[in-house]
C-alpha positions, 0 to 999 in steps of 0.5 A, a space after each residue: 461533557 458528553 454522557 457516555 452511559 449506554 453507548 456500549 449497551 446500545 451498540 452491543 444490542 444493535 450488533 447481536 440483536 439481542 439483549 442477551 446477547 449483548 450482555 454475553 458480549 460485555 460481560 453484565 446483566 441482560 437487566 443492566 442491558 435494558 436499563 441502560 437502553 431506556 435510559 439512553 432512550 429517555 436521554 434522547 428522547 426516541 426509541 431505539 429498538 422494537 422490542 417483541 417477545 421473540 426479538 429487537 430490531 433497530 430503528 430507523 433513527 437508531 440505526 442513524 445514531 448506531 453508525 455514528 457511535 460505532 465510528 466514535 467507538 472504533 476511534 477509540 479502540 483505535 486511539 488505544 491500539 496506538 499507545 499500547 503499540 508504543 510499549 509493545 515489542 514487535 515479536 513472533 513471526 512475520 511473513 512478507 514478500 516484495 518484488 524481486 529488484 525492488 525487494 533486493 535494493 529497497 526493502 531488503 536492506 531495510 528490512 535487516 535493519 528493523 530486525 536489527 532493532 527488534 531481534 525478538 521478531 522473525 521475518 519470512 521475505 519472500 522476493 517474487 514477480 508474482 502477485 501472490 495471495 496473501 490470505 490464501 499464502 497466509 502472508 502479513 504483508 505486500 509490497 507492490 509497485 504502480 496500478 493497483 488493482 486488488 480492491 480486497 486488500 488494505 493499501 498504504 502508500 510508501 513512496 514512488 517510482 520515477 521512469 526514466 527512458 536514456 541511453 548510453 553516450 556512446 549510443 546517442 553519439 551514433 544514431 543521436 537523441 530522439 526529441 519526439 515520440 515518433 522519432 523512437 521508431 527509428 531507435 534501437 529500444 531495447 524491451 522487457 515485458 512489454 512491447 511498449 512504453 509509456 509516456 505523457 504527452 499534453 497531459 495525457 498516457 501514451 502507450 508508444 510501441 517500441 521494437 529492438 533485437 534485445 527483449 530481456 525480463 531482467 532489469 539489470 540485463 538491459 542496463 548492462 545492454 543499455 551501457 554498452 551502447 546496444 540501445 535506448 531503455 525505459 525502467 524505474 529510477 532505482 535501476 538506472 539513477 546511479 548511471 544517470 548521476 554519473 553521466 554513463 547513462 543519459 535521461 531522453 524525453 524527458 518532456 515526456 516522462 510519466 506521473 509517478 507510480 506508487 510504491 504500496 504496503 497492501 495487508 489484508 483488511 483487518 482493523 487489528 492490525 497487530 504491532 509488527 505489522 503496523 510497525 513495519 509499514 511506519 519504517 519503510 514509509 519513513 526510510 524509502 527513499 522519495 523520488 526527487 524528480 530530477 532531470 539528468 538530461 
């Protein structure tokens, strides 16, 4: 059986540099400090510290044996964060914000319904294209779509999203499907925030440029264009897989979709993740729906 004895005195002096300080932080005796830090000592058979009259430093193999039981320790507040969440109520106030189609279609919806379960907590959610600061904005919690970039930040992966690049029967009955990417030149490609698309091609990212006569920044625009046969249009499954399904859109290229993108939970870095929030991520991981990779063409 492992010997704990020490451990907490040990860790607690190397983190404040002192043996006062270390019993300040665990409520003791500095002379508890220091006989349990020569005990630990004599049990391992090296030193630990430097001691001098004015301060202690750590040695090389102590700071070797200090990064090892702080992970231990850190599983362990870990382990005892878990179960007090299971009998703890998530209550006060959190602050989220999401995409603002995505918000509306996925996390909205889930959202009423975790509030629905725990009607002691009160959500702010705030739908925006922007990528907002959530230290700064004092948000709990983000949801973002595709690369990420804020290395800052926490991150979880919840699900993912599938492009789709289709068109409208009437469309393809006129100017027909294009099964190259060279042929979507010649093609009506209706835009939004980018004036290309993206793709695979053996393997690799294509970025393909595309031109059109509608450039919108409204997903639901350009399906609404897309339906009535106006162009072809590239936008993720949670816009389009209900016109798939039924056959008013038809999927092109497939060949030549994307690897998904991830649908993330980004939260400030924070080993005291408080229940609602953590709570939450576990809903949304559970209920978001997962991409089942069909081909609709």
């Amino acid at each position: 059986m492992f010997d704990w004895e020490g451990i907490s005195e040990f860790v607690g002096v190397a983190e404040a540099k002192s043996f006062t300080g270390a019993a300040k932080r665990l409520g003791i005796s500095t002379a508890q400090v220091s006989r349990q830090i020569g005990a630990l000592e004599n049990r391992l058979a090296v030193k630990l510290f430097y001691r001098t009259t004015r301060k202690v430093s750590i040695t090389e193999t102590g700071r070797i044996y200090y990064n090892h039981c702080r992970q231990v320790l850190d599983g362990l507040l870990e382990a005892e964060r878990a179960i007090t969440d299971l009998h703890q109520t998530p209550k006060g106030i959190l602050n989220l914000t999401a995409p603002i189609t995505f918000g509306e279609t996925r996390i909205a919806p889930l959202v009423n319904d975790f509030v629905a379960r725990y009607p002691e907590l009160r959500v702010n959610l705030t739908l925006t294209n922007q990528l907002l600061d959530l230290v700064a904005e004092s948000y709990d919690l983000a949801i973002r779509l595709g690369q990420l970039e804020d290395s800052t930040m926490m991150a979880k992966r919840l699900s993912y999203r599938t492009y789709y690049a289709c068109a409208a029967p009437s469309y393809l009955a006129i100017h027909g499907a294009p099964h190259a990417l060279s042929e979507l030149e010649q093609h009506n490609c209706l835009r939004g925030t980018f004036d290309y698309w993206r793709f695979e091609e053996n393997g690799k990212s294509r970025h393909i440029p595309i031109t059109g006569n509608i450039r919108c920044n409204s997903g639901a625009s350009l399906v609404d264009a897309a339906l009535k046969g106006i162009g072809i249009i590239q936008l993720p499954d949670y816009y389009v897989k209900a016109e798939l399904e039924s056959g008013r859109l038809v999927a092109i290229l497939d060949n030549f979709r994307t690897s998904d993108d991830g649908i993330w939970a980004i939260y400030p870095h924070n080993r005291q993740l408080s229940p609602k929030v953590r709570l939450l991520i576990e809903y949304l991981n559970r209920n978001l729906p997962k991409n089942d990779l069909k081909s609709y063409d």
